[in-house]
ROVEX-363175 format. One record per residue: x, y, z of N, C-alpha, C in turn. Coordinates in Angstrom, 1 decimal, padded with zeros to 4 digits. Last residue first. Layout:
BEGIN
+--------+--------+--------+--------+---------+--------+--------+--------+--------+
|  neast | nnorth |    nup | caeast | canorth |   caup |  ceast | cnorth |    cup |
+--------+--------+--------+--------+---------+--------+--------+--------+--------+
|      X |      Y |      Z |      X |       Y |      Z |      X |      Y |      Z |
...
+--------+--------+--------+--------+---------+--------+--------+--------+--------+
! end
This chain:
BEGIN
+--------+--------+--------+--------+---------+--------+--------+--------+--------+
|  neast | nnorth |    nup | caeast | canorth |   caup |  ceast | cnorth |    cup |
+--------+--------+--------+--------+---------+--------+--------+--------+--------+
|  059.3 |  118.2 |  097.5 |  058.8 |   119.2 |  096.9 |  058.4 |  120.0 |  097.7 |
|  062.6 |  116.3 |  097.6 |  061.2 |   116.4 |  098.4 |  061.1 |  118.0 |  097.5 |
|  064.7 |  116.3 |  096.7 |  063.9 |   115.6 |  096.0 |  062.8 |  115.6 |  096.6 |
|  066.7 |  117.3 |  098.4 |  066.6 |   118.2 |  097.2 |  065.0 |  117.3 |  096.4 |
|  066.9 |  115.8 |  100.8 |  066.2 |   117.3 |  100.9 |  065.6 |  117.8 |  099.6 |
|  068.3 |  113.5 |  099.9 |  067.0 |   113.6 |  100.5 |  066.2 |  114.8 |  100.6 |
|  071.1 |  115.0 |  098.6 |  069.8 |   114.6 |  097.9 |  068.4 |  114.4 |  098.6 |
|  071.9 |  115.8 |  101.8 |  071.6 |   116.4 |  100.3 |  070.8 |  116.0 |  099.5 |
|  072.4 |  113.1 |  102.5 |  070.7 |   113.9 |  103.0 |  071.0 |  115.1 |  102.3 |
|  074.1 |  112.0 |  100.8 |  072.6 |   111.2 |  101.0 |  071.9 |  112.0 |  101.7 |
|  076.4 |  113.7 |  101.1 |  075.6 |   113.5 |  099.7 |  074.3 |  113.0 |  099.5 |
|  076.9 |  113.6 |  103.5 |  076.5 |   114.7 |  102.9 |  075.8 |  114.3 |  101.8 |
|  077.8 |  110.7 |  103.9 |  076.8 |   111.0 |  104.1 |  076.2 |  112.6 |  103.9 |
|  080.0 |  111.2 |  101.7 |  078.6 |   110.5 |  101.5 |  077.7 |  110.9 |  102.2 |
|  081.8 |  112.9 |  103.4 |  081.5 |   113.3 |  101.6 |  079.9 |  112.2 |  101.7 |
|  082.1 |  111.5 |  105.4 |  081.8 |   112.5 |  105.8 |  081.1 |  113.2 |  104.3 |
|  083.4 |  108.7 |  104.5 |  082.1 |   108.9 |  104.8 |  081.7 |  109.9 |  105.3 |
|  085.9 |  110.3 |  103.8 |  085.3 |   109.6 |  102.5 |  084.0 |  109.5 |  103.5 |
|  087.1 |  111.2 |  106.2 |  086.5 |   112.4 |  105.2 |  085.3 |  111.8 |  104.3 |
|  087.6 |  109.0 |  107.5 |  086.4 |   109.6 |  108.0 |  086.2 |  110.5 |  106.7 |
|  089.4 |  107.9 |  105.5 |  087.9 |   106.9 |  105.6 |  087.1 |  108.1 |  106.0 |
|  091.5 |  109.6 |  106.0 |  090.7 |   109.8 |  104.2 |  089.5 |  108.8 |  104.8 |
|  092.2 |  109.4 |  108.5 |  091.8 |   110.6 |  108.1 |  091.2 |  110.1 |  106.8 |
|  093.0 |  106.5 |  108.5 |  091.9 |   106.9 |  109.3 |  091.5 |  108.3 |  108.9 |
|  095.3 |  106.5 |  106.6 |  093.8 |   105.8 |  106.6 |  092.9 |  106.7 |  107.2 |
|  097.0 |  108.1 |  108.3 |  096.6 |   108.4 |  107.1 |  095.0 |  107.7 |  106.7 |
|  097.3 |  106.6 |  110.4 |  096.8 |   107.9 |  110.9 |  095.9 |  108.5 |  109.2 |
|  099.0 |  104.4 |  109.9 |  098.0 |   104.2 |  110.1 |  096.8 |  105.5 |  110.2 |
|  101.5 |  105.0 |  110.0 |  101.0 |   105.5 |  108.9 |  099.7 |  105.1 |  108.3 |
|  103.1 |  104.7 |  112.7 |  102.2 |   106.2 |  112.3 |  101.0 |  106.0 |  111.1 |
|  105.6 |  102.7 |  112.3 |  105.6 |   104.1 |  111.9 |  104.4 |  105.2 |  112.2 |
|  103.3 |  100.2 |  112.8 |  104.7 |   100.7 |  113.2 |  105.0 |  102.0 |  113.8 |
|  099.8 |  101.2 |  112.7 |  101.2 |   100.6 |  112.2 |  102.2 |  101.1 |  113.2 |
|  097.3 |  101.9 |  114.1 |  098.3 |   103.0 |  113.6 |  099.4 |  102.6 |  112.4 |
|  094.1 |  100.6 |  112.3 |  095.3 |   100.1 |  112.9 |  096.6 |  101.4 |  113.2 |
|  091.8 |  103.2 |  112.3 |  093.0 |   102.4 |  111.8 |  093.8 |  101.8 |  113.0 |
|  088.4 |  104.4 |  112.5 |  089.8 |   104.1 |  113.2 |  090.5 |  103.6 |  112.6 |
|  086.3 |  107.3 |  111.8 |  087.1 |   106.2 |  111.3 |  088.2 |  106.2 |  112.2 |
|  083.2 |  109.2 |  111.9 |  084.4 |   108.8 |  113.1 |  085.2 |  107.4 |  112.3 |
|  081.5 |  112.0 |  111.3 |  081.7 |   110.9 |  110.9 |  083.4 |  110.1 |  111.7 |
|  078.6 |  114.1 |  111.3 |  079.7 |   113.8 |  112.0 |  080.1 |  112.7 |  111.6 |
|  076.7 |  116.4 |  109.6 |  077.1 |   115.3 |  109.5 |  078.9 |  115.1 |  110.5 |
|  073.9 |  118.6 |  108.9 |  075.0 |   118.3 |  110.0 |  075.1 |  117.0 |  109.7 |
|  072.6 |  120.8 |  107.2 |  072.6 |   119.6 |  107.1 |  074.0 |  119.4 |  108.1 |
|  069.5 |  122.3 |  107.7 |  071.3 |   122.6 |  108.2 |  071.1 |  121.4 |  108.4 |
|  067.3 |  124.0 |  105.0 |  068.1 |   122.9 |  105.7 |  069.5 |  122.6 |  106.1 |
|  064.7 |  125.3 |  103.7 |  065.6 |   125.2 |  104.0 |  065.9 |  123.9 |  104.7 |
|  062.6 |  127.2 |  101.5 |  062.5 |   126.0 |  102.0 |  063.9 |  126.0 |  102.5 |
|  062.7 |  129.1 |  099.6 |  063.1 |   129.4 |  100.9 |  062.5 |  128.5 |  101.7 |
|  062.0 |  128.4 |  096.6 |  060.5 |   128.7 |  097.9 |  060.7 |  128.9 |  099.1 |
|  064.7 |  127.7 |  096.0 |  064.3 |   128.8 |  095.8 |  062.7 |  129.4 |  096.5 |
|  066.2 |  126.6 |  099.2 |  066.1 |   126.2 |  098.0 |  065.1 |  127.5 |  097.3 |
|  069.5 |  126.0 |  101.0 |  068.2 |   127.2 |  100.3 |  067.8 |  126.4 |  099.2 |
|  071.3 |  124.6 |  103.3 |  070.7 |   124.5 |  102.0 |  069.3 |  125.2 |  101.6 |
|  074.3 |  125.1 |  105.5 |  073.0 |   125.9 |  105.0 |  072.7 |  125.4 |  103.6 |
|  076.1 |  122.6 |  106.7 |  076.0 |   123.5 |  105.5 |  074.1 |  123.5 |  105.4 |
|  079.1 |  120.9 |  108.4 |  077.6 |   121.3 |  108.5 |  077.4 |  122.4 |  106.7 |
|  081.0 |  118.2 |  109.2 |  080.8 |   119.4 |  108.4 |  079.1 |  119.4 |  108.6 |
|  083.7 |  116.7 |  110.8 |  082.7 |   117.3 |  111.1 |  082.3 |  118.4 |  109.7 |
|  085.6 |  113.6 |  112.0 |  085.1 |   114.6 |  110.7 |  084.0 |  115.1 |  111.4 |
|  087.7 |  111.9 |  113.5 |  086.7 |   112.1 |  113.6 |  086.5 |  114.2 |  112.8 |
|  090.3 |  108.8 |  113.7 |  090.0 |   110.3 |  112.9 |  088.4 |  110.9 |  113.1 |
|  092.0 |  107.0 |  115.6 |  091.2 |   107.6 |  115.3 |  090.8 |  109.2 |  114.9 |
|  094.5 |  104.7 |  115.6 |  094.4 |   106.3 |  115.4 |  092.7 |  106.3 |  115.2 |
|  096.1 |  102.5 |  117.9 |  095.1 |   103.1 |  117.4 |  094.7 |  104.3 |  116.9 |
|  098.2 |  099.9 |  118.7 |  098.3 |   101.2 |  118.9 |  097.3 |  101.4 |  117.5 |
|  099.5 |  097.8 |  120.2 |  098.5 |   097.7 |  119.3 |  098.2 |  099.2 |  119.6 |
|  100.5 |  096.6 |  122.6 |  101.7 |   096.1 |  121.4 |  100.4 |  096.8 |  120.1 |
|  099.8 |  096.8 |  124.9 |  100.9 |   097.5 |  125.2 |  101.6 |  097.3 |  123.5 |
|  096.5 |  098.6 |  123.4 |  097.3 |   097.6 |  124.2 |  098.4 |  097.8 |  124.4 |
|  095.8 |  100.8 |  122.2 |  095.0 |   100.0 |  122.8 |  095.5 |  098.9 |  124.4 |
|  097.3 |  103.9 |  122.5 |  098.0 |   102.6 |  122.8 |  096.1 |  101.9 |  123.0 |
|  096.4 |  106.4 |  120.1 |  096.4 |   106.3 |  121.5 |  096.6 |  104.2 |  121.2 |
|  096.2 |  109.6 |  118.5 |  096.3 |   108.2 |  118.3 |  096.8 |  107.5 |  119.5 |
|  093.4 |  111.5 |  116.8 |  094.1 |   111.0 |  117.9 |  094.6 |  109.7 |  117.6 |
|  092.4 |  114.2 |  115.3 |  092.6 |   112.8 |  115.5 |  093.6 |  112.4 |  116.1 |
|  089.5 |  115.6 |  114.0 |  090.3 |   115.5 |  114.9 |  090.7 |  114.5 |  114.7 |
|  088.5 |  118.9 |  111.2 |  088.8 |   117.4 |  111.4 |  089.8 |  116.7 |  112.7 |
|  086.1 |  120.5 |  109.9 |  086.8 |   120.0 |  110.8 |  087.0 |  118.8 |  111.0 |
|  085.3 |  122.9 |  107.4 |  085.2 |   121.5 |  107.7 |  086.2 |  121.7 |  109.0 |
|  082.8 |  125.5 |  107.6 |  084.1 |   125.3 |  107.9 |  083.9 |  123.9 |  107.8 |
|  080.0 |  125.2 |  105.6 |  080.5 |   126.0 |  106.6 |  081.8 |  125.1 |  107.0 |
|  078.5 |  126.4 |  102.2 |  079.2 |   124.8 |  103.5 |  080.0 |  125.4 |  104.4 |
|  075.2 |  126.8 |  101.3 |  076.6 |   127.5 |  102.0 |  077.3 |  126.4 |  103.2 |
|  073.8 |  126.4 |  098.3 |  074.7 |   125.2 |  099.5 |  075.5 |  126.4 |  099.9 |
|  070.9 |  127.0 |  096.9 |  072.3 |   127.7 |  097.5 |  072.8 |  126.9 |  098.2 |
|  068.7 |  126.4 |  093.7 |  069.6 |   125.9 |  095.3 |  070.7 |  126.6 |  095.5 |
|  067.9 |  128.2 |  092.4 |  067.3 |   127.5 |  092.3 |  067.6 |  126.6 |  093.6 |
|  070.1 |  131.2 |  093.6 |  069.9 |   130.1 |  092.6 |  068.3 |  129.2 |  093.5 |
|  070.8 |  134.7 |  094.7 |  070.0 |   133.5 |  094.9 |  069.5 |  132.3 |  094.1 |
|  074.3 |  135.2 |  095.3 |  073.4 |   135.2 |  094.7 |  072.2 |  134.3 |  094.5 |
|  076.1 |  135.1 |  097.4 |  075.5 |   136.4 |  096.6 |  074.4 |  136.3 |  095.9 |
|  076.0 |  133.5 |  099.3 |  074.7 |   133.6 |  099.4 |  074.5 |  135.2 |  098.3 |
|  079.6 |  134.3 |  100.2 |  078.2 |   133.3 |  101.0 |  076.9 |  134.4 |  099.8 |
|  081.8 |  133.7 |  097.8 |  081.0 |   135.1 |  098.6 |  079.4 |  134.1 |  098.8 |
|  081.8 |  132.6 |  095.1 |  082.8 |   132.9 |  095.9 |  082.5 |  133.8 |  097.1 |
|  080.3 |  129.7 |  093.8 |  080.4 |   130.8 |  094.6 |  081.4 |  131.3 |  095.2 |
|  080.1 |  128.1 |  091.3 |  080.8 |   128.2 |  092.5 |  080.7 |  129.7 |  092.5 |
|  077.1 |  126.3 |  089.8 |  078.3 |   127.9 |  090.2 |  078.6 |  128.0 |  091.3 |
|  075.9 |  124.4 |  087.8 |  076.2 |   125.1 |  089.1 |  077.2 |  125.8 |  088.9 |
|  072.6 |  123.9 |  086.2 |  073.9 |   124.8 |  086.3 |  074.7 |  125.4 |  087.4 |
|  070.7 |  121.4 |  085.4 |  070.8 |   122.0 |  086.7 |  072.3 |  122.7 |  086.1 |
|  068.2 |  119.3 |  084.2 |  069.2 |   120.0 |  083.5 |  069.6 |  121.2 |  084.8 |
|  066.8 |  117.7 |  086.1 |  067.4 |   117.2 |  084.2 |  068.6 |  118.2 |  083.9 |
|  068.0 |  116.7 |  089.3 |  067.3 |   117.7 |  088.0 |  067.6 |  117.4 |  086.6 |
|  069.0 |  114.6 |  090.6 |  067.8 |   115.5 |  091.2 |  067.3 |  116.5 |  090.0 |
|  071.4 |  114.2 |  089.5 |  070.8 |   113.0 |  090.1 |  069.3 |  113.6 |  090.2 |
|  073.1 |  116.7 |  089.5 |  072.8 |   116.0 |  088.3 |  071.6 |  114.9 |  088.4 |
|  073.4 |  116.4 |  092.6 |  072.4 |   118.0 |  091.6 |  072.1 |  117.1 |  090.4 |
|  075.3 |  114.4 |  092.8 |  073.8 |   114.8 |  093.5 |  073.0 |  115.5 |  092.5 |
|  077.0 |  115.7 |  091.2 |  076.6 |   114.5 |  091.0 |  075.1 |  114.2 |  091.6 |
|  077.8 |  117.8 |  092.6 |  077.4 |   118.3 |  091.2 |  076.6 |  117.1 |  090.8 |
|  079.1 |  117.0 |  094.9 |  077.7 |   118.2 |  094.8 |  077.3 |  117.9 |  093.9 |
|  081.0 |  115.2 |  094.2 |  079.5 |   114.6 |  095.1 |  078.5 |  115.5 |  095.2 |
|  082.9 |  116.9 |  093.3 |  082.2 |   116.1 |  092.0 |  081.1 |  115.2 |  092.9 |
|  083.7 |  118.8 |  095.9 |  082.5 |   119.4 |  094.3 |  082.0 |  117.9 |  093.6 |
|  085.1 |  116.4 |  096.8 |  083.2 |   116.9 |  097.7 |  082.4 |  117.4 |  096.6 |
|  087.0 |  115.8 |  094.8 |  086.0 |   114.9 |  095.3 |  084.5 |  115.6 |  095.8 |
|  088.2 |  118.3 |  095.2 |  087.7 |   118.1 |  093.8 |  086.3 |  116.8 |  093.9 |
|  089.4 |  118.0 |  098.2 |  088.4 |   119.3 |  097.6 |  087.4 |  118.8 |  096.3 |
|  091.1 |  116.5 |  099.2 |  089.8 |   116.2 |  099.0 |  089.1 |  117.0 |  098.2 |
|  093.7 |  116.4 |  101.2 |  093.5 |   117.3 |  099.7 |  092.4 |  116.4 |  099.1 |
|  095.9 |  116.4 |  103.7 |  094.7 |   115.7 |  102.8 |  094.3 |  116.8 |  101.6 |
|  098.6 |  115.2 |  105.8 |  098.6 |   116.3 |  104.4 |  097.3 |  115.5 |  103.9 |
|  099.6 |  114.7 |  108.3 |  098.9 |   113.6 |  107.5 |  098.1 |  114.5 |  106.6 |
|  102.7 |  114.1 |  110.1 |  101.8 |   114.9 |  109.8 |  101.0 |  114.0 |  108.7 |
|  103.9 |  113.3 |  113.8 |  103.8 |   112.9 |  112.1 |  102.8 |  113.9 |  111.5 |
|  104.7 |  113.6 |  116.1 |  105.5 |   114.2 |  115.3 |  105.2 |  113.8 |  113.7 |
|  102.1 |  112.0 |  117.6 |  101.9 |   113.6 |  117.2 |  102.9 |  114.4 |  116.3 |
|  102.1 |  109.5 |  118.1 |  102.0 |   110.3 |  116.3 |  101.6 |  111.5 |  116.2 |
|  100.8 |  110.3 |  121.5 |  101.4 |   109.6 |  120.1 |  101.0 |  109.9 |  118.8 |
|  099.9 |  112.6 |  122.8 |  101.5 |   112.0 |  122.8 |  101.9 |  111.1 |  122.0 |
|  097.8 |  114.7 |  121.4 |  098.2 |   114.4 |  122.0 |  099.8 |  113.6 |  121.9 |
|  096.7 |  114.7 |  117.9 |  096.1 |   115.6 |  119.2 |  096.8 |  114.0 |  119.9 |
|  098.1 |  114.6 |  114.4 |  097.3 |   113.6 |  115.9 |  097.8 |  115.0 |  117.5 |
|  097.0 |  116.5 |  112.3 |  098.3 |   116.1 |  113.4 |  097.5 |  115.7 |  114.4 |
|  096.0 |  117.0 |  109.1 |  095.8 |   116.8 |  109.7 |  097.0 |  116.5 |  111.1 |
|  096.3 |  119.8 |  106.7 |  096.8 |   118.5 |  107.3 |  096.4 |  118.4 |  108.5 |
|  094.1 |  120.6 |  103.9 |  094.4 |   121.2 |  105.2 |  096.0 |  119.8 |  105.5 |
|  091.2 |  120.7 |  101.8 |  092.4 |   120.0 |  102.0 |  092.8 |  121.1 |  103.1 |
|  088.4 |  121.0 |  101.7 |  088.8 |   120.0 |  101.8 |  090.1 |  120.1 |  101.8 |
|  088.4 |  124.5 |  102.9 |  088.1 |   123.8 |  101.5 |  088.3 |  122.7 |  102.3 |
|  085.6 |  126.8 |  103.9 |  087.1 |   126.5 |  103.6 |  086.7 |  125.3 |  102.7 |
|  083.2 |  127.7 |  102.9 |  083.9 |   128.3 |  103.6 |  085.1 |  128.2 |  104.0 |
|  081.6 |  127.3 |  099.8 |  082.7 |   126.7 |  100.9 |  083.5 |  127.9 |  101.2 |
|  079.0 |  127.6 |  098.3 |  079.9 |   128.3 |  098.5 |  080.4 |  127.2 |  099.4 |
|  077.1 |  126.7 |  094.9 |  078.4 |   126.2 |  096.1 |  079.3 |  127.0 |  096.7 |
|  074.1 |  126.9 |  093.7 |  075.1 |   127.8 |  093.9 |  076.3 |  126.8 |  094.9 |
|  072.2 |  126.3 |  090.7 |  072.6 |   126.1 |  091.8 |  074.1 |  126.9 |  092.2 |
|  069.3 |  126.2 |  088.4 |  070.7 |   126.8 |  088.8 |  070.6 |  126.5 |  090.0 |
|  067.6 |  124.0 |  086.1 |  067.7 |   124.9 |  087.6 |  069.2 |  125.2 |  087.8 |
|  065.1 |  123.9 |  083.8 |  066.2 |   124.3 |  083.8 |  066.6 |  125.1 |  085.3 |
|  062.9 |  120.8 |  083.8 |  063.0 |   122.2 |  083.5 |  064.6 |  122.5 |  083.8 |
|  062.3 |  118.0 |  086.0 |  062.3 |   118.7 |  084.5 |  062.4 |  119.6 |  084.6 |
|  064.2 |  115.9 |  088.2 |  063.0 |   116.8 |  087.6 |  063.0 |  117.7 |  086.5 |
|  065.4 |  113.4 |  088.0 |  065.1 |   114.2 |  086.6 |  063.8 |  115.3 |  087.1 |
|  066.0 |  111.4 |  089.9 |  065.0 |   111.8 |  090.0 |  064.7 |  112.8 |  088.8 |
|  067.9 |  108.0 |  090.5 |  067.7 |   109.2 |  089.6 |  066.4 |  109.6 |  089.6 |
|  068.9 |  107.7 |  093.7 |  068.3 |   107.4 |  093.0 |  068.2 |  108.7 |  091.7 |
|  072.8 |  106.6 |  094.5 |  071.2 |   107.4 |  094.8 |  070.1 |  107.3 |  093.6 |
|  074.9 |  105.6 |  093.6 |  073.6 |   104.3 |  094.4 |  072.2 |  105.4 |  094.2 |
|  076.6 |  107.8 |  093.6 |  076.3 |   106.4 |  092.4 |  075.0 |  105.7 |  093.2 |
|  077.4 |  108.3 |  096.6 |  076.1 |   109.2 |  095.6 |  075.8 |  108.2 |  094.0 |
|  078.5 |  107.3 |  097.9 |  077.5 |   106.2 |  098.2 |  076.7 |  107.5 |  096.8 |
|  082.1 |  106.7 |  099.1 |  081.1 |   108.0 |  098.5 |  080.0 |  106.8 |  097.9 |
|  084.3 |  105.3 |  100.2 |  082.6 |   105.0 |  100.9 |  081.8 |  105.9 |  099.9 |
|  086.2 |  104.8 |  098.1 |  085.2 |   102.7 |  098.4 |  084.1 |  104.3 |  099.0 |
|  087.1 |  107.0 |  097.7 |  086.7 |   107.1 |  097.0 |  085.1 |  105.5 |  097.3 |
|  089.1 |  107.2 |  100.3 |  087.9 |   108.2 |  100.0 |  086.6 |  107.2 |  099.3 |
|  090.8 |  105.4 |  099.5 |  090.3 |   105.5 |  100.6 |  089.3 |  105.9 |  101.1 |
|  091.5 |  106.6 |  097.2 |  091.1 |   105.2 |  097.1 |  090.1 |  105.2 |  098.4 |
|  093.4 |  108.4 |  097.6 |  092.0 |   108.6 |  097.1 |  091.2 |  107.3 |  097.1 |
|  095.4 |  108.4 |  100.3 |  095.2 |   107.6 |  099.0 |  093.7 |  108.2 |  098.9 |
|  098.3 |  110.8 |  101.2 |  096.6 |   110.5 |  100.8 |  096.4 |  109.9 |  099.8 |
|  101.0 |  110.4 |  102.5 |  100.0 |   111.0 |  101.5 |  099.1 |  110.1 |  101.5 |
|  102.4 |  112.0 |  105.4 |  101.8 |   110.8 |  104.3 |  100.9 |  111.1 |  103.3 |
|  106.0 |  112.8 |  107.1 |  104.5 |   113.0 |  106.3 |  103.7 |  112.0 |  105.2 |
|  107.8 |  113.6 |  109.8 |  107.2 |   112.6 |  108.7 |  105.6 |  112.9 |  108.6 |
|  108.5 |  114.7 |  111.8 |  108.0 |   115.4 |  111.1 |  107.9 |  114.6 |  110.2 |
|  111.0 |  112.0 |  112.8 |  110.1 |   113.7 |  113.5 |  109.8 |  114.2 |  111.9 |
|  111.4 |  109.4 |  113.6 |  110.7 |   110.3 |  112.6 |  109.9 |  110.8 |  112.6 |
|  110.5 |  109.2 |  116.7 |  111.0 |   108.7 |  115.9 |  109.9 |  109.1 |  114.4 |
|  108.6 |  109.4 |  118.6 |  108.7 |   110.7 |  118.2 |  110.0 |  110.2 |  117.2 |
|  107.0 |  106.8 |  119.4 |  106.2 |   107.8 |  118.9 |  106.9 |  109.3 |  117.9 |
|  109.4 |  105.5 |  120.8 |  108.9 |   105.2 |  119.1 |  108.0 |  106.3 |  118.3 |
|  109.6 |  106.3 |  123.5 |  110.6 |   106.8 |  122.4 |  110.2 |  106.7 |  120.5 |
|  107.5 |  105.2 |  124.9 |  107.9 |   106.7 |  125.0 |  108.6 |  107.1 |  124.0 |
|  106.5 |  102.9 |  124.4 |  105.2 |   103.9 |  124.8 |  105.8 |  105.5 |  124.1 |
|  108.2 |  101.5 |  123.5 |  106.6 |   101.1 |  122.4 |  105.8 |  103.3 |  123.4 |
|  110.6 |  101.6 |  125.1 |  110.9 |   102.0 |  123.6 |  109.3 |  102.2 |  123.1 |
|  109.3 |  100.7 |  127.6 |  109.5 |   102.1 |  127.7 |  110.0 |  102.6 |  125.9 |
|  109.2 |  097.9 |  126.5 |  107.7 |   098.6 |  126.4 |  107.8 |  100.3 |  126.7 |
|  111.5 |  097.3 |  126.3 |  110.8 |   096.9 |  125.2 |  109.4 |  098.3 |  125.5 |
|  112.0 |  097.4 |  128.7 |  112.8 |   097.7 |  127.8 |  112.0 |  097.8 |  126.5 |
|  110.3 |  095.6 |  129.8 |  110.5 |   096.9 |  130.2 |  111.3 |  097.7 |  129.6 |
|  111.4 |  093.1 |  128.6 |  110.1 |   093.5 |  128.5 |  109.6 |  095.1 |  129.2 |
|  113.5 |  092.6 |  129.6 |  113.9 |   093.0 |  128.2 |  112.6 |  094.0 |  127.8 |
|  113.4 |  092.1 |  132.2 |  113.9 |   093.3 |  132.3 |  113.9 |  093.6 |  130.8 |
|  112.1 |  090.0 |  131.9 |  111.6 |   090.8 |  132.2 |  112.2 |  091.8 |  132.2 |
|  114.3 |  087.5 |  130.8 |  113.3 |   088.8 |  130.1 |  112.0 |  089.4 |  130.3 |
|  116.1 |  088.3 |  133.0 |  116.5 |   089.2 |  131.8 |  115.2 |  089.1 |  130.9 |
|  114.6 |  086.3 |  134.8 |  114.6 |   087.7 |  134.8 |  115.2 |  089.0 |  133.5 |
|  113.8 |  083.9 |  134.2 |  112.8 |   084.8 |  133.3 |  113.0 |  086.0 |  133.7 |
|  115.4 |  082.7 |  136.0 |  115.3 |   082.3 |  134.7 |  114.6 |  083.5 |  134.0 |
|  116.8 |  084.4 |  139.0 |  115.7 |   083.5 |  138.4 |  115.5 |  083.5 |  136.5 |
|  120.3 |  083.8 |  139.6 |  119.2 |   084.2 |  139.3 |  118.1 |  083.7 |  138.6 |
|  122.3 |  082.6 |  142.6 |  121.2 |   082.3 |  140.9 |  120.0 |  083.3 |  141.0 |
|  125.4 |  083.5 |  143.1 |  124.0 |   083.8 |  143.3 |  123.2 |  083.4 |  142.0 |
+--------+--------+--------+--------+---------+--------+--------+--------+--------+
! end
């Protein structure tokens, strides 16, 4: 009996593609990545902002309700056995302080430990960060993580002028191979979640 030419590799191609959908994803179970700051660091946009010096001596306050670091785990059936460990924290403070520095001559901040103890010249109360991500087949050979950031934060200023600054931010990566595409994708979304806080932060703080 002849068989037809391209049937072993079609049967390789089913082979192939039950290894891409079902078995590769949970291949290196519990693997973990580290965070490049780099990643972060190309989108933070607060260097660009403009220098405003208002004069005299102003205090400010920073509470966070959690922090920048946590790990992230892809939601659903792929790269869900990998983990993606971030640690941001020191970055978001040095885009507060930078901002503040950008907007006043001479400005003293204080981390706060306790929402709104005390009332400064500016109070930032940053409310929970959140972060989702998914990583899902584009194709049968091209697989996609998408990271999607969320922070919001109460800003007082001392005339009880205010502002709920909301910022959503969405980064994809290639996955790779292994998953370790997931990594990217979490530090881009964080890194333009940190700027665009930083740009309507300052927009608020420089209006009178």
């Amino acid at each position: 009996m002849q068989f037809p030419e391209n049937m072993m590799s079609n049967n390789n191609m089913k082979v192939l593609r039950f290894f891409i959908v079902t078995i590769l994803p949970f291949m290196l179970f519990a693997c973990s990545y580290t965070q490049n700051t780099e990643n972060v660091e190309k989108f933070l946009n607060y260097s660009s902002l403009a220098e405003v010096n208002k004069q005299g001596n102003y205090t400010a306050s920073l509470y966070k309700q959690s922090q920048f670091n946590g790990t992230a785990v892809a939601v659903g059936q792929f790269c869900s056995a990998h983990k993606y460990p971030y640690d941001f924290d020191g970055l978001f403070d040095e885009a507060v302080s930078s901002v503040l520095d950008k907007v006043y001559e001479t400005v003293e901040l204080e981390m706060a430990s306790d929402e709104m103890l005390s009332r400064k010249d500016v109070s930032i109360d940053v409310k929970p960060f959140e972060i989702l991500l998914m990583c899902h087949p584009v194709t049968e050979y091209y697989w996609e993580c998408v990271a999607t950031t969320r922070l919001s934060a109460l800003v007082v200023k001392a005339d009880d002028t205010k502002i709920n600054i909301k910022v959503e931010a969405r980064k994809a990566s290639s996955a790779g191979g292994v998953c370790g595409g997931g990594a990217v994708a979490v530090s881009s979304a964080i890194g333009q979640t940190i700027s665009d806080f930083s740009g309507q932060l300052h927009n608020f703080l420089i209006t009178d």
